[in-house]
C-alpha positions as CSV (number, residue, x, y, z in Angstrom):
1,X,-73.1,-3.3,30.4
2,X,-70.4,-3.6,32.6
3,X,-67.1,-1.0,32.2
4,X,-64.7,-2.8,33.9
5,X,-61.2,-4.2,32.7
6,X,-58.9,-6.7,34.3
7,X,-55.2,-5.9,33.3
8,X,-52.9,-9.0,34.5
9,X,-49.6,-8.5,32.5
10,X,-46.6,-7.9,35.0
11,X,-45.6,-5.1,33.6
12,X,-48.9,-3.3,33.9
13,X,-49.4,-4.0,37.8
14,X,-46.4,-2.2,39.4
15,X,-47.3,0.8,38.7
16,X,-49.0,4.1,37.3
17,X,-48.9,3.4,33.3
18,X,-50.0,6.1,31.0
19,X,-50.4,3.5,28.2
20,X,-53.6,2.4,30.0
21,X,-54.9,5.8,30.4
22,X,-57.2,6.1,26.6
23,X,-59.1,3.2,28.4
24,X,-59.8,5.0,31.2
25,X,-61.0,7.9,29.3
26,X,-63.4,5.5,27.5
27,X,-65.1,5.4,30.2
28,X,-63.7,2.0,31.5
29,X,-62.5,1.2,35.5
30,X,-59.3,-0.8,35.3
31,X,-59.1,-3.8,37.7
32,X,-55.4,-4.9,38.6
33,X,-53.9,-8.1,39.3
34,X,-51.6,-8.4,42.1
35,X,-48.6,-6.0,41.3
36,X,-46.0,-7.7,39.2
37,X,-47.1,-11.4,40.0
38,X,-48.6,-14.3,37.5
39,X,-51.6,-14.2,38.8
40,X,-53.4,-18.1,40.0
41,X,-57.0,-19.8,38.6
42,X,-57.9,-18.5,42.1
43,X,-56.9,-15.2,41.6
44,X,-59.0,-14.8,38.0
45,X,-62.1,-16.2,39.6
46,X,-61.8,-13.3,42.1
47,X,-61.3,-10.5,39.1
48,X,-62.4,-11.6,36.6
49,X,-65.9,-11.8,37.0
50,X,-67.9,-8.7,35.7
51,X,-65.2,-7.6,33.5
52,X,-66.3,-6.8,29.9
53,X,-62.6,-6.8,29.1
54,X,-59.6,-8.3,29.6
55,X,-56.0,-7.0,28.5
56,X,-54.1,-10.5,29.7
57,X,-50.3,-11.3,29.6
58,X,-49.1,-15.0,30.1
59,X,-50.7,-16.5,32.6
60,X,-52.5,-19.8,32.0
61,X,-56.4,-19.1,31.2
62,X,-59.0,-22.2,32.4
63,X,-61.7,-23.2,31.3
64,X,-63.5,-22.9,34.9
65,X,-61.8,-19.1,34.8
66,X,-63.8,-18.6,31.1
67,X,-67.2,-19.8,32.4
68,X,-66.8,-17.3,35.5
69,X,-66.5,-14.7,33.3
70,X,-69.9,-13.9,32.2
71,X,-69.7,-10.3,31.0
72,X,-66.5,-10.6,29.2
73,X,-66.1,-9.6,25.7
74,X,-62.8,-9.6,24.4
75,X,-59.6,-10.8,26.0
76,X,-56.5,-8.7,24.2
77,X,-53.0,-9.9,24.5
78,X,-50.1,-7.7,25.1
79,X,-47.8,-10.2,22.8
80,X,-48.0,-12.5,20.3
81,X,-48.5,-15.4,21.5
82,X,-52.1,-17.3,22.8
83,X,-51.5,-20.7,23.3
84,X,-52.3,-20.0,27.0
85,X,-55.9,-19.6,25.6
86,X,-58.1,-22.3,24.9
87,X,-59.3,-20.8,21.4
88,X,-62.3,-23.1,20.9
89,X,-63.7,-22.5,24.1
90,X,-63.4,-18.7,23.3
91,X,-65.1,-19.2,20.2
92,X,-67.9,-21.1,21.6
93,X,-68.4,-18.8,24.0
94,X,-68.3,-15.6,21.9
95,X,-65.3,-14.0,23.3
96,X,-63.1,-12.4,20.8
97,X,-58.8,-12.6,21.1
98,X,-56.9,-10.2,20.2
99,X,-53.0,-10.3,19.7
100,X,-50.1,-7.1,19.6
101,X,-48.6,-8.8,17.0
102,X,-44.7,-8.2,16.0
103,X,-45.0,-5.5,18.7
104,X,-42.1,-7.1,21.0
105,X,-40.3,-9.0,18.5
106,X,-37.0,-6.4,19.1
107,X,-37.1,-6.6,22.5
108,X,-37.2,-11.0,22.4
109,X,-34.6,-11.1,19.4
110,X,-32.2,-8.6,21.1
111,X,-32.2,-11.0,24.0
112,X,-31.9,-14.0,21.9
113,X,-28.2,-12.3,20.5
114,X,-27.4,-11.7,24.0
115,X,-28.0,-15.7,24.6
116,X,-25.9,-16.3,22.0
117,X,-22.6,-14.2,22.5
118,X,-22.8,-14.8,26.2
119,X,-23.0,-18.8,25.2
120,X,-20.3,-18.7,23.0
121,X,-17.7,-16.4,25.5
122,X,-19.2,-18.5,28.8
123,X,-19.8,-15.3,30.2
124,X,-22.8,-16.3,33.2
125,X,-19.7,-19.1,34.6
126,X,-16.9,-16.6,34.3
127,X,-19.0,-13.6,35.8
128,X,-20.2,-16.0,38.6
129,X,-16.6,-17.6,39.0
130,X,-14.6,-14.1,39.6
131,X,-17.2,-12.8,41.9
132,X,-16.4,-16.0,44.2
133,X,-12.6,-15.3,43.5
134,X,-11.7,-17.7,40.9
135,X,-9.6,-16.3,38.4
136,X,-10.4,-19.4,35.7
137,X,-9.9,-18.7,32.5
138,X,-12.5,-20.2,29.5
139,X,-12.0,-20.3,26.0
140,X,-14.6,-19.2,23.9
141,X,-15.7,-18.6,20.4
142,X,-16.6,-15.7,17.9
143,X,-20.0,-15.2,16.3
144,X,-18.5,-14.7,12.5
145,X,-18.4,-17.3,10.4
146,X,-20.4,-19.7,12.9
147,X,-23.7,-21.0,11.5
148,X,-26.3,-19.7,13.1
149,X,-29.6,-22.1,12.8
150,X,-33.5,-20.7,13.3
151,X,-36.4,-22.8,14.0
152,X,-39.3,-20.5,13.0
153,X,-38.8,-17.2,11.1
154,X,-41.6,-15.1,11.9
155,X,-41.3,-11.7,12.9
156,X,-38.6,-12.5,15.6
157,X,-36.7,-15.0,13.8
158,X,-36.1,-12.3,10.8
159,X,-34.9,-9.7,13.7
160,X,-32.3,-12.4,15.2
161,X,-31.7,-13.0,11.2
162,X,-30.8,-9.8,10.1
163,X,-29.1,-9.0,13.9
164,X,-26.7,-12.4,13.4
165,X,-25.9,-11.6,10.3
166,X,-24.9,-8.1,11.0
167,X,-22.4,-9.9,13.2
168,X,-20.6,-12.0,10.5
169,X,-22.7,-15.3,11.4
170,X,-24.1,-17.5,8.5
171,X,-28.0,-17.8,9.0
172,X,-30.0,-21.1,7.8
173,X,-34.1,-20.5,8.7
174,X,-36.8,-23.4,8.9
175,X,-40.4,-22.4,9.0
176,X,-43.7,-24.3,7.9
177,X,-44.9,-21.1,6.1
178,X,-41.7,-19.9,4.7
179,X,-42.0,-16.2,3.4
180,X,-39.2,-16.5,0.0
181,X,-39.2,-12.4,-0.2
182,X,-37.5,-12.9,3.0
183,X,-33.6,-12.4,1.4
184,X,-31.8,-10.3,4.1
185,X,-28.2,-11.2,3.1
186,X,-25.9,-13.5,0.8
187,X,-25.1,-16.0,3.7
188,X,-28.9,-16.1,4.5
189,X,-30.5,-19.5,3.4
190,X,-34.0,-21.3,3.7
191,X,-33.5,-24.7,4.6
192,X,-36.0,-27.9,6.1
193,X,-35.7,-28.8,9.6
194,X,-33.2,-31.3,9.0
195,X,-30.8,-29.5,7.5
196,X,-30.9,-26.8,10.6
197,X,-30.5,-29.2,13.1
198,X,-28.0,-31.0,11.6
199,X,-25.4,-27.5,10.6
200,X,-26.5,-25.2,13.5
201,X,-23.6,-24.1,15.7
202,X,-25.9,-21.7,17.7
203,X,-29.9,-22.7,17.2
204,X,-32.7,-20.8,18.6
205,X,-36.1,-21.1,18.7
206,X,-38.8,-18.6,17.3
207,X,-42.0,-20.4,16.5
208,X,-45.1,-21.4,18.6
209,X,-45.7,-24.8,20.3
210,X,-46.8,-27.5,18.1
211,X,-50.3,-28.2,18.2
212,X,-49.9,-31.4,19.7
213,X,-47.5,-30.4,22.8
214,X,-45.1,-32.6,21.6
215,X,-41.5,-30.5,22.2
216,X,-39.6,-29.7,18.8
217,X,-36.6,-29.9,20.4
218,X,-36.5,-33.8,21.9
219,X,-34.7,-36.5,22.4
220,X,-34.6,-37.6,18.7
221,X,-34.2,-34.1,17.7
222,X,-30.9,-33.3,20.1
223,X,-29.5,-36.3,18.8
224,X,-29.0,-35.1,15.4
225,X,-27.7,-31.8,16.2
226,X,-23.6,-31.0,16.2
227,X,-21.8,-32.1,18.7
228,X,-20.9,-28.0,20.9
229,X,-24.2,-26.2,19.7
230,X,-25.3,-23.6,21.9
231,X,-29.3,-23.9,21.8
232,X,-30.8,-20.7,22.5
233,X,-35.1,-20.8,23.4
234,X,-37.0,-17.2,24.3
235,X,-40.2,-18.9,22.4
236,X,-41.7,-21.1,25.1
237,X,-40.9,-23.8,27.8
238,X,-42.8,-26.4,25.9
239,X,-40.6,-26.6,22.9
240,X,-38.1,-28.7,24.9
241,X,-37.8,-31.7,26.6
242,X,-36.3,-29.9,30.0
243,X,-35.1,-33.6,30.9
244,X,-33.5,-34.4,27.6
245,X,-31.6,-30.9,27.8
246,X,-29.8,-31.8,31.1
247,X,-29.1,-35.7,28.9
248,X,-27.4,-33.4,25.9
249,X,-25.2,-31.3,28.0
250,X,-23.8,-34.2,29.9
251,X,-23.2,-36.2,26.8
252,X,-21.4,-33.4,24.8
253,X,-24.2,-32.5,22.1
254,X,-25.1,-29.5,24.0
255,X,-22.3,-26.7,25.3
256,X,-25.1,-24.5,26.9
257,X,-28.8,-23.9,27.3
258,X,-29.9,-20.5,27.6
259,X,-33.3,-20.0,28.1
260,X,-35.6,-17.0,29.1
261,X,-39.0,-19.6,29.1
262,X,-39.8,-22.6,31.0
263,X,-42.1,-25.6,30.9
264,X,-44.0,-24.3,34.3
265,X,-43.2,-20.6,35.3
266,X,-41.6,-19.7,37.4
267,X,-39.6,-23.2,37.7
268,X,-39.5,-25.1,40.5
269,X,-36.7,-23.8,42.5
270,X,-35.2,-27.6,43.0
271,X,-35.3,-27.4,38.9
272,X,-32.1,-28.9,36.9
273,X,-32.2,-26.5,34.8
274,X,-31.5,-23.8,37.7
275,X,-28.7,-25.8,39.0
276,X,-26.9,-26.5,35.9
277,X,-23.8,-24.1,35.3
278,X,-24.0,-24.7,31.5
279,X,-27.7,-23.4,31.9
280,X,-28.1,-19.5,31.3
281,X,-31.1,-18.0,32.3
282,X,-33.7,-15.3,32.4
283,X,-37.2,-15.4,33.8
284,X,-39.3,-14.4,31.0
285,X,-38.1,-11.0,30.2
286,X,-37.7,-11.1,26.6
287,X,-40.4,-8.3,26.0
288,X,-39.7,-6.9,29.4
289,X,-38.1,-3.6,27.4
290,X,-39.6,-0.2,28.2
291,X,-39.6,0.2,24.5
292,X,-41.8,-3.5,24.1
293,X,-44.0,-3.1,26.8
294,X,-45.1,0.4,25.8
295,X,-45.8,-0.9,21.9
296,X,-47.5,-3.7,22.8
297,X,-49.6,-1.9,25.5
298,X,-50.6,0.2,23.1
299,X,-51.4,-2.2,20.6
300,X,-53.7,-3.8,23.2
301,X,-55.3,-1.0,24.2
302,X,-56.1,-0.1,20.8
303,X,-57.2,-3.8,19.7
304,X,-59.8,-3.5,23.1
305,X,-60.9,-0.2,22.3
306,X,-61.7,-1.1,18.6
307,X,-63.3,-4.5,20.2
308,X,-65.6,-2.9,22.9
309,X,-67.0,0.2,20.6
């Protein structure tokens, strides 16, 4: 059997990672992806083949990549997420996935509070407009008292919970599989999607992508929210309608976007979204914590470990 192991995550390839090292005292030779890049289909079809194991990060799996992959066993993500992974090819093929779950939900709803206090103060226009020499001067808002809507309240969404209350917001969570032991403060409340939409001053995003790729947050959805709400998204590009975003922040509904995801990543550089001053963003650095990455590394190590013996 092969011993090999493909490790793609970003913040694996750039450099020496003692995380990694149990595997390599398994008995296993690590195979790296291009140092802190996405890698391409192209660039799996080169690695991948012969691996018995695969700890992967974000990057879109194929089908064509799957079927090259002879040897592999187990593919272990170093998050949460897998809807880069077509599941029931997986299954029919007899390759197990394995998930680091809750392992960087700090890191991702720490970030999601920063989103929201820089929205509400304008910080990314006024840091950009001093640096030019523009002494313009914005009014913002403060977090207490605003109400603070979540779309999906899974182990992120109860971090950015407990982290906006803390701060004197008032917290209303939707989720399909709501967990009612959840009770973190007095001005926390469950609530249906409607009701989040329609209140939220601030709301972010913490669930997966529907099952159908339709986006959650749409045209018919931005219609209903307030007029000013600041809509936060470190889940995933796909949640959104990108177009309908740039339509909402022209017409008022939308103050700012702040986004660490995007529908393809990285963007196109002639992207809206970049070019939009009401737009914050990040590229994909929610879990991009010393702190995340080493938990979730370890988690994945363990989960392929555990997979392979």
């Amino acid at each position: 059997m092969s011993r090999r192991i493909l490790i793609t995550p970003r913040s694996l390839t750039q450099g020496p990672n003692r995380d990694l090292e149990p595997l390599e005292k398994a008995g296993y030779k690590l195979v790296y992806a291009q140092a802190g890049r996405t890698p391409s289909e192209d660039d799996l079809l080169q690695l991948l083949p012969g691996c018995v194991g695969w700890l992967a990060g974000v990057e879109p799996i194929s089908e064509r990549v799957l079927r090259s992959a002879t040897e592999l066993k187990v593919i272990s993500r170093n998050g949460t997420g897998v809807d880069n992974v077509p599941i029931d090819l997986t299954d029919r093929l007899g390759i197990k996935v394995l998930r680091a779950e809750g392992t960087n939900a700090r890191g991702v709803a720490e970030l999601a509070i920063c989103f929201a206090l820089a929205s509400l103060r304008h910080l990314p226009t006024l840091h950009l407009g001093l640096k030019q020499g523009h002494w313009n001067l914005l009014r913002g808002r403060e977090i207490l008292d605003r109400q603070f809507g979540l779309v999906g309240c899974g182990a992120v969404g109860r971090l950015v919970a407990q982290m906006a209350l803390g701060l004197g917001a008032k917290v209303t969570a939707f989720d399909p599989y709501p967990d009612s032991s959840f009770q973190p403060g007095a001005n926390f409340v469950w609530g249906t999607l409607n009701v989040v939409l329609t209140t939220a001053e601030i709301l972010s995003l913490h669930c997966p992508p529907s099952p159908s790729g339709r986006p959650v947050i749409d045209r018919e959805a931005l219609g209903q929210i307030k007029s000013g709400c600041c809509l936060i998204n470190t889940a995933r590009g796909s949640l959104v309608d990108e177009d309908a975003i740039i339509q909402a922040l022209d017409a008022g509904k939308l103050s700012t976007y702040a986004t660490d995801v995007f529908t393809t990543e990285p963007p196109d550089p002639a992207s809206p979204l970049l070019r939009d001053k009401r737009v914050i963003v990040s590229p994909h650095i929610g879990a991009f914590t010393d702190e995340s990455v080493q938990r979730a590394t370890q988690r994945a190590v363990e989960n392929l470990i555990d997979a392979l013996t």
